[in-house]
VOPAGU-2260 file (C-alpha; in pm, 1 decimal, decimal comma):
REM VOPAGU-2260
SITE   aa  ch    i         X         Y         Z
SITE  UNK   A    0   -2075,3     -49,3   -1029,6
SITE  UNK   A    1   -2284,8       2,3    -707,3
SITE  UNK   A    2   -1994,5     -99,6    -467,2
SITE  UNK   A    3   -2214,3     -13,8    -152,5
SITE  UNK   A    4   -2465,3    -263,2    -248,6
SITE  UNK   A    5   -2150,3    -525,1    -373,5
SITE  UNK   A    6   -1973,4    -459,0     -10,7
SITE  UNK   A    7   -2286,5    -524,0     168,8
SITE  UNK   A    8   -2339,0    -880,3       5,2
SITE  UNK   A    9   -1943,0    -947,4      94,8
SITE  UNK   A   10   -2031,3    -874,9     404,0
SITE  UNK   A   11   -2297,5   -1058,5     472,9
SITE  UNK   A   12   -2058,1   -1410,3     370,7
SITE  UNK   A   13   -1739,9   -1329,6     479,8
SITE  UNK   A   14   -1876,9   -1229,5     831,0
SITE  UNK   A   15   -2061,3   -1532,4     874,1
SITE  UNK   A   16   -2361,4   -1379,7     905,2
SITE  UNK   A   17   -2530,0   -1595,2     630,9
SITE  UNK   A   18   -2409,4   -1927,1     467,9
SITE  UNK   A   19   -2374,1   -2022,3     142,9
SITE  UNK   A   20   -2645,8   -2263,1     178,9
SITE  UNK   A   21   -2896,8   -1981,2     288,1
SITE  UNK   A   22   -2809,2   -1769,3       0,3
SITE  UNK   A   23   -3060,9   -1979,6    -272,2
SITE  UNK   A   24   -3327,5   -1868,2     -21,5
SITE  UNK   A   25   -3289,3   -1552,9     127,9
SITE  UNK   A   26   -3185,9   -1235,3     -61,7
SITE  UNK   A   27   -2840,4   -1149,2     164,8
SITE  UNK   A   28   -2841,6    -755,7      27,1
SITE  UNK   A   29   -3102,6    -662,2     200,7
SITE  UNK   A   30   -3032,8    -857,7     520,2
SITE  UNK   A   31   -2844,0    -575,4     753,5
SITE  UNK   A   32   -2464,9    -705,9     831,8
SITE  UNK   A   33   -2386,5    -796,7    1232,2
SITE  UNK   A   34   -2042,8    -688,8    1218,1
SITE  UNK   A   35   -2022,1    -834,4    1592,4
SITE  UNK   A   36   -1644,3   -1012,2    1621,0
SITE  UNK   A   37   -1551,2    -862,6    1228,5
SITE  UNK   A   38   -1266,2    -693,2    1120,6
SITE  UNK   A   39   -1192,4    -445,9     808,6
SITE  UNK   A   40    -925,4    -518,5     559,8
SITE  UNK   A   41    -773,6    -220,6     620,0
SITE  UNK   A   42    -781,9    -276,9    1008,0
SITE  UNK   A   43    -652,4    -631,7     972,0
SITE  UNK   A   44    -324,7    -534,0     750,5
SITE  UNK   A   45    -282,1    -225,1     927,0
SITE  UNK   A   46    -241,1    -394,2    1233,6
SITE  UNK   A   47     -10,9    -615,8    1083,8
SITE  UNK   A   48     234,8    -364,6     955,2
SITE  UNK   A   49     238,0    -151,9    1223,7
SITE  UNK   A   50     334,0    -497,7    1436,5
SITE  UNK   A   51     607,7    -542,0    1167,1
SITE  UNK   A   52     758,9    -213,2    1190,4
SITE  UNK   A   53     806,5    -208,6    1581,4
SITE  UNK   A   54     972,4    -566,6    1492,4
SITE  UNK   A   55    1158,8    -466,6    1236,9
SITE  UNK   A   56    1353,4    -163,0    1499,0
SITE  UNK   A   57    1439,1    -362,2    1752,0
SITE  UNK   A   58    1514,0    -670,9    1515,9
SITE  UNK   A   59    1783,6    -388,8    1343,2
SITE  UNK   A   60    1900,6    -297,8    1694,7
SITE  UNK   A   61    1951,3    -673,0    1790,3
SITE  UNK   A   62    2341,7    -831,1    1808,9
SITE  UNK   A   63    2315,6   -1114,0    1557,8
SITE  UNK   A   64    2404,5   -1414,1    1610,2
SITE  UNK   A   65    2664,4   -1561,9    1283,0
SITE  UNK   A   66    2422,1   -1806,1    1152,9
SITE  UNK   A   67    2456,3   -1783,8     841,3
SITE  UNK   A   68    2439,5   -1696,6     467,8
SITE  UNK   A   69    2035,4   -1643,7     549,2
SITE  UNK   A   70    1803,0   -1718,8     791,9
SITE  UNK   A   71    1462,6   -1802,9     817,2
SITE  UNK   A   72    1233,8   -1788,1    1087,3
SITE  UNK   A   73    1028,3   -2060,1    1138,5
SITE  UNK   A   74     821,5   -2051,3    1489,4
SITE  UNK   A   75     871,5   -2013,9    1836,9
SITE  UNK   A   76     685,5   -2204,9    2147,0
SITE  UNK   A   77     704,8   -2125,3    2493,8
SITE  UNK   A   78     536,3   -2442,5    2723,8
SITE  UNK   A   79     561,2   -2646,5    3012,6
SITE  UNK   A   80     663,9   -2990,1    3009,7
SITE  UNK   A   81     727,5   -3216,8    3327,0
SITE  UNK   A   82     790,6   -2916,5    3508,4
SITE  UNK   A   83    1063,1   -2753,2    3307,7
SITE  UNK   A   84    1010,4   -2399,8    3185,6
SITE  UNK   A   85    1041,2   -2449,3    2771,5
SITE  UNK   A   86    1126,3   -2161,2    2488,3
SITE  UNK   A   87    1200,2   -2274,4    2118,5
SITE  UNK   A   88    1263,1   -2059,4    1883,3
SITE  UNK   A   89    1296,5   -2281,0    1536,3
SITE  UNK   A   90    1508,3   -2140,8    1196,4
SITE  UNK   A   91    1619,1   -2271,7     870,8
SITE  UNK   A   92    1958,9   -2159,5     776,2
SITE  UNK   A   93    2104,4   -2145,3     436,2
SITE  UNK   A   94    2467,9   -2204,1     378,5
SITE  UNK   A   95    2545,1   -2225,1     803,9
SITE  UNK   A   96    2842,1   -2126,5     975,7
SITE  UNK   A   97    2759,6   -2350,1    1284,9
SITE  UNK   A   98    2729,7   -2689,7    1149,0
SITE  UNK   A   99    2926,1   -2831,4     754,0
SITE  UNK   A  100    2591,5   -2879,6     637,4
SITE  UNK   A  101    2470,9   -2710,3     310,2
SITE  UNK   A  102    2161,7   -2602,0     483,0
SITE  UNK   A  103    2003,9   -2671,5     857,5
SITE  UNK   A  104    1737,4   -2668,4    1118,3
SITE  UNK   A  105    1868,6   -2446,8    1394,8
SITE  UNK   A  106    1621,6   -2529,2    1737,7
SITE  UNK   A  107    1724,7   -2233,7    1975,1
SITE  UNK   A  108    1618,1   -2390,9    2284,9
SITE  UNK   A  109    1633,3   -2266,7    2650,9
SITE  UNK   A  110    1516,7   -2491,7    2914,4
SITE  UNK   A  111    1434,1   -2313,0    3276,1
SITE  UNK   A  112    1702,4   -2051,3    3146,9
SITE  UNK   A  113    1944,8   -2220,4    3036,9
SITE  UNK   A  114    2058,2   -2263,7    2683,8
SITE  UNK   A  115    2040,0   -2652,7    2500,7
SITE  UNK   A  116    2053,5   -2551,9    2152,5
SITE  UNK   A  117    2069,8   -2788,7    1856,1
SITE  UNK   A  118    2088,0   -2835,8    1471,5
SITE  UNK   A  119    1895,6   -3072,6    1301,3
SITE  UNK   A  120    1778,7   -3181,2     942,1
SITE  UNK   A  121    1395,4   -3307,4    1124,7
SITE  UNK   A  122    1456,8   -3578,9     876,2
SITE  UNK   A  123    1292,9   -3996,7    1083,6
SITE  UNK   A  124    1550,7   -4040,6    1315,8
SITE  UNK   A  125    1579,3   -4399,2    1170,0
SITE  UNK   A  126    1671,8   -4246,2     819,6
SITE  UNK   A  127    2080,3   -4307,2     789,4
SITE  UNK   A  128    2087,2   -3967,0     711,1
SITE  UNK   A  129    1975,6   -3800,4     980,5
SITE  UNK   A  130    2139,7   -3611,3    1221,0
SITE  UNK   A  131    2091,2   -3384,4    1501,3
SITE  UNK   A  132    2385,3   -3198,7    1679,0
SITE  UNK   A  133    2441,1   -2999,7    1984,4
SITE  UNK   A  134    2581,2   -2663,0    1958,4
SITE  UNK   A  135    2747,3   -2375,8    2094,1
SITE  UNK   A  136    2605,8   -2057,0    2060,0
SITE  UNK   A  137    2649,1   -1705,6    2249,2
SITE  UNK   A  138    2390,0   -1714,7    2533,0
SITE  UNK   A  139    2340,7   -1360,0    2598,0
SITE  UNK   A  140    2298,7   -1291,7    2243,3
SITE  UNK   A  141    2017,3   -1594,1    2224,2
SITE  UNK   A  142    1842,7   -1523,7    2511,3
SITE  UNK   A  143    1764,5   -1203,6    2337,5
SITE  UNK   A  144    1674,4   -1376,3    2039,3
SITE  UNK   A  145    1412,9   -1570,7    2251,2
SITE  UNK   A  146    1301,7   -1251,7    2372,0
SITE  UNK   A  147    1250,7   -1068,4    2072,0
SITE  UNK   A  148    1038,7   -1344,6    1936,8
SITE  UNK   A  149     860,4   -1389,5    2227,1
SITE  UNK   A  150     744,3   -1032,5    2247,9
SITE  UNK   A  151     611,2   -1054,7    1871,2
SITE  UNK   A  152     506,7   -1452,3    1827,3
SITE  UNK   A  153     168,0   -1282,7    1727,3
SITE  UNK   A  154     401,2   -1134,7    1412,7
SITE  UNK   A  155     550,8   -1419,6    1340,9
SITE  UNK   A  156     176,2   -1647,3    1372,7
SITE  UNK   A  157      38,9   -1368,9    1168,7
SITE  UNK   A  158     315,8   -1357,4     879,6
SITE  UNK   A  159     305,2   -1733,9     866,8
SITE  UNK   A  160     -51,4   -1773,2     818,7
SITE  UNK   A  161    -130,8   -1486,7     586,8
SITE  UNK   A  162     226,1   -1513,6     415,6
SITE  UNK   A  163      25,9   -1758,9     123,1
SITE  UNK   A  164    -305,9   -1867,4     284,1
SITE  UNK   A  165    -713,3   -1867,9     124,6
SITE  UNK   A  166    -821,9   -1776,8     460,2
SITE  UNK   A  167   -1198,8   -1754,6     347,2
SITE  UNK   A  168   -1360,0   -2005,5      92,0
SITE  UNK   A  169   -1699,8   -2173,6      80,3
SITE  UNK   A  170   -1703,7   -2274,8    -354,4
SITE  UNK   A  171   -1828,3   -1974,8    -440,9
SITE  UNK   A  172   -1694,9   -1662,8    -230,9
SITE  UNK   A  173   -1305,2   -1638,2    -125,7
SITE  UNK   A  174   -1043,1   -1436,0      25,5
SITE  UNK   A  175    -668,0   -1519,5       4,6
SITE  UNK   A  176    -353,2   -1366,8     101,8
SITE  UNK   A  177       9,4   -1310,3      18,5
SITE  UNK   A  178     280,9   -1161,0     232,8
SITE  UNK   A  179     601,0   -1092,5     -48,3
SITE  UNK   A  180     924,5   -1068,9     129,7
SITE  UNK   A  181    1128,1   -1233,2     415,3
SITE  UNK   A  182    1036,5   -1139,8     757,3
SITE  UNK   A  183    1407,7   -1069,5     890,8
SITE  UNK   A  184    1519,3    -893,5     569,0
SITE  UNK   A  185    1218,1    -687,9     444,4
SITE  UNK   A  186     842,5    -714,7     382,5
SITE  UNK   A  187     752,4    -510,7      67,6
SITE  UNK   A  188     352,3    -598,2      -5,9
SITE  UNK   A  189      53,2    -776,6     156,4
SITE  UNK   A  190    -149,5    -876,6    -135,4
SITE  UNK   A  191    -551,7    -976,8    -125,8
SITE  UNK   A  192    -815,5   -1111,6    -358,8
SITE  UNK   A  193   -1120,7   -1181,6    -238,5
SITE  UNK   A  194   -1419,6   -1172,5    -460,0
SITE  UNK   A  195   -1719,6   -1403,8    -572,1
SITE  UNK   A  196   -1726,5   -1629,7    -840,3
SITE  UNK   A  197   -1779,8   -1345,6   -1125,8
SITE  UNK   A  198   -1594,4   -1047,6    -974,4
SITE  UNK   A  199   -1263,0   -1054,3    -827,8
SITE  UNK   A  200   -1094,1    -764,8    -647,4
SITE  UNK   A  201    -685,9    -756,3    -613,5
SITE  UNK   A  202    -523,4    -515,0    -342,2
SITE  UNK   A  203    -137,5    -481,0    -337,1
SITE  UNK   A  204     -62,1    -271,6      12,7
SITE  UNK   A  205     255,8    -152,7      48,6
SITE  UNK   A  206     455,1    -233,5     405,4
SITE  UNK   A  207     645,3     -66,3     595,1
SITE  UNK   A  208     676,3     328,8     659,9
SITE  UNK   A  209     501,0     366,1     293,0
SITE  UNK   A  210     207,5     202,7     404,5
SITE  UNK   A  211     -90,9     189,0     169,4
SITE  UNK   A  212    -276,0      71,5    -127,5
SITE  UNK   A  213     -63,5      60,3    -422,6
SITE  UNK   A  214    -279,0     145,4    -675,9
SITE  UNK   A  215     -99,2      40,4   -1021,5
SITE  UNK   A  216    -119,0    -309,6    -888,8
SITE  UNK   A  217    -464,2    -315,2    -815,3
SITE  UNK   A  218    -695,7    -478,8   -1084,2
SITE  UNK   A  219   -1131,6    -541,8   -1046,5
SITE  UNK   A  220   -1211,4    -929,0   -1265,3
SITE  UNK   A  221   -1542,3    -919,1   -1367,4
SITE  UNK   A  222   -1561,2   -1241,8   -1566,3
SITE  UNK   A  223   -1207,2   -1300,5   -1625,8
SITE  UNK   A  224   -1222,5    -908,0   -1796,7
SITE  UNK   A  225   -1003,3    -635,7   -1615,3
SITE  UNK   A  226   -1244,2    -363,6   -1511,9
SITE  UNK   A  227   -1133,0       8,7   -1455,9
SITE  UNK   A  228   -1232,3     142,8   -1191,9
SITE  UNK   A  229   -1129,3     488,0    -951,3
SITE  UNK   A  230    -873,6     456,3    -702,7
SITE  UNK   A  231   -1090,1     597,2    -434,7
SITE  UNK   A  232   -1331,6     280,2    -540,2
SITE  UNK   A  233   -1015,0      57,7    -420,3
SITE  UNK   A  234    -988,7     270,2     -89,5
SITE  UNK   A  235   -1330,6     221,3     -10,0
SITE  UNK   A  236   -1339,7    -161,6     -62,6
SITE  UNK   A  237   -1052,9    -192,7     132,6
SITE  UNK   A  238   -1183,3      31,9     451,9
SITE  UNK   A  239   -1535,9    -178,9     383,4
SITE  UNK   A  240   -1489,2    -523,8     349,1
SITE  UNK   A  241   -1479,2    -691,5     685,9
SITE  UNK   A  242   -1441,6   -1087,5     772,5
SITE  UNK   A  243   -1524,1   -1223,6    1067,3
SITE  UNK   A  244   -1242,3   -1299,5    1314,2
SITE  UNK   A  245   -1220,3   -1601,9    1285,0
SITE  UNK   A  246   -1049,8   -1641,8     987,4
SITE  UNK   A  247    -791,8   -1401,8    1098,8
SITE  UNK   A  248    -560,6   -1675,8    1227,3
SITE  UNK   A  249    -518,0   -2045,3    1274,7
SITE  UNK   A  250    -587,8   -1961,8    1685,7
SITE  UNK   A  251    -901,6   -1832,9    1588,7
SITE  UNK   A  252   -1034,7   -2074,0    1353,3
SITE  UNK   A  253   -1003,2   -2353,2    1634,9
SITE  UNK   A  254   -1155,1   -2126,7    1893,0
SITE  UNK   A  255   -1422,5   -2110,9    1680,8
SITE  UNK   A  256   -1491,1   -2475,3    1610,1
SITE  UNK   A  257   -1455,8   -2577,6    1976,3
SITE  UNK   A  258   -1740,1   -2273,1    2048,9
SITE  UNK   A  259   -1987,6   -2503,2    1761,9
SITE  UNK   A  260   -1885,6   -2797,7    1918,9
């Protein structure tokens, strides 16, 4: 397999440097890559984890608030609206201590500094069920909640959008991710295929302080047919394939259409 000559065609698509409807015409292997605004696959994940590890000290150094029997993070928003200072900090809760609900919508809220928290099952407010209570909650020990999440909302945009996403796709070439784990408990493995319509590459990458390709999980489709291939033939399409930024978040993707507009 001449992966130097398979990169460079990857290249050439996933960093938008030729479309698919250009592809009949011209031949893209040839055509040299402008890797202008493009990002490797290595770069991109190991940015990522090292993101998640400075998150995941201080999130272990954090008083916790008693939530629950889990918690999910959801988002968090910081804004301005009619003049009042907003941060929102938005988790699902399983099995809650603060509410007799089997499950809730916790909205940590702080308005100009001061704490308006509620729970909430974001069901129409017209349904009979609905409901959406104020509550109590240890103000010190949110406002450093807030905080935290505020200092990594790139972490939490990131995990969200890569967590189960096809981040590239045009019919014919793709790239799609998978984050396995839960943010506040532990990330094990960011997981990509990206290929064209014949060949297919899987990476596993472990997270965390072990971070790197795991190689036993690593398979090369070529027509639905597993391929062997070296392990240093993984490391290199994972230090080689770039994308263009663009598809690197949701952020990006409508910078990028409001640039064509």
């Amino acid at each position: 397999m001449d992966f130097e000559r398979y990169i460079k065609f990857l290249n050439t698509v996933f960093t938008d440097d030729i479309k698919r409807k250009d592809l009949e015409e011209l031949n893209p292997i040839v055509k040299e890559v402008n890797y202008d605004d493009s990002i490797s696959l290595f770069n991109l994940v190991s940015s990522f984890n090292e993101l998640y590890k400075s998150f995941k000290k201080e999130y272990a150094e954090l008083d916790k608030l008693p939530l629950g029997k889990s918690v999910e993070v959801l988002s968090f928003d910081k804004f301005t609206f009619k003049n009042e200072n907003y941060r929102i900090l938005v988790m699902y809760i399983d099995e809650p201590l603060i509410t007799p609900h089997p499950d809730t919508i916790l909205y940590l809220r702080e308005i100009d500094g001061k704490l308006m928290s509620f729970v909430t099952n974001n069901l129409n407010f017209l349904d009979k069920n609905y409901y959406n209570n104020d509550v109590e909650l240890n103000s010190a020990i949110s406002k450093k909640y807030l905080n935290l999440f505020e200092k990594y909302d790139q972490l939490l945009k990131m995990y969200n959008y890569f967590k189960n996403q096809c981040i590239f796709g045009d019919g014919s070439n793709t790239i799609v991710t998978e984050v396995k784990g839960d943010l506040l408990e532990e990330l094990h493995e960011f997981k990509i295929s990206f290929g064209t319509f014949g060949e297919i590459t899987k990476l596993a990458i472990n997270l965390g302080d072990n971070f790197g390709l795991s190689y036993d999980k690593c398979h090369f489709i070529v027509y639905d047919k597993e391929k062997m291939i070296q392990n240093t033939d993984y490391d290199y399409l994972f230090n080689n394939v770039y994308l263009n930024k663009r598809y690197t978040s949701k952020e990006e993707r409508e910078k990028a259409r409001k640039r064509e507009k």
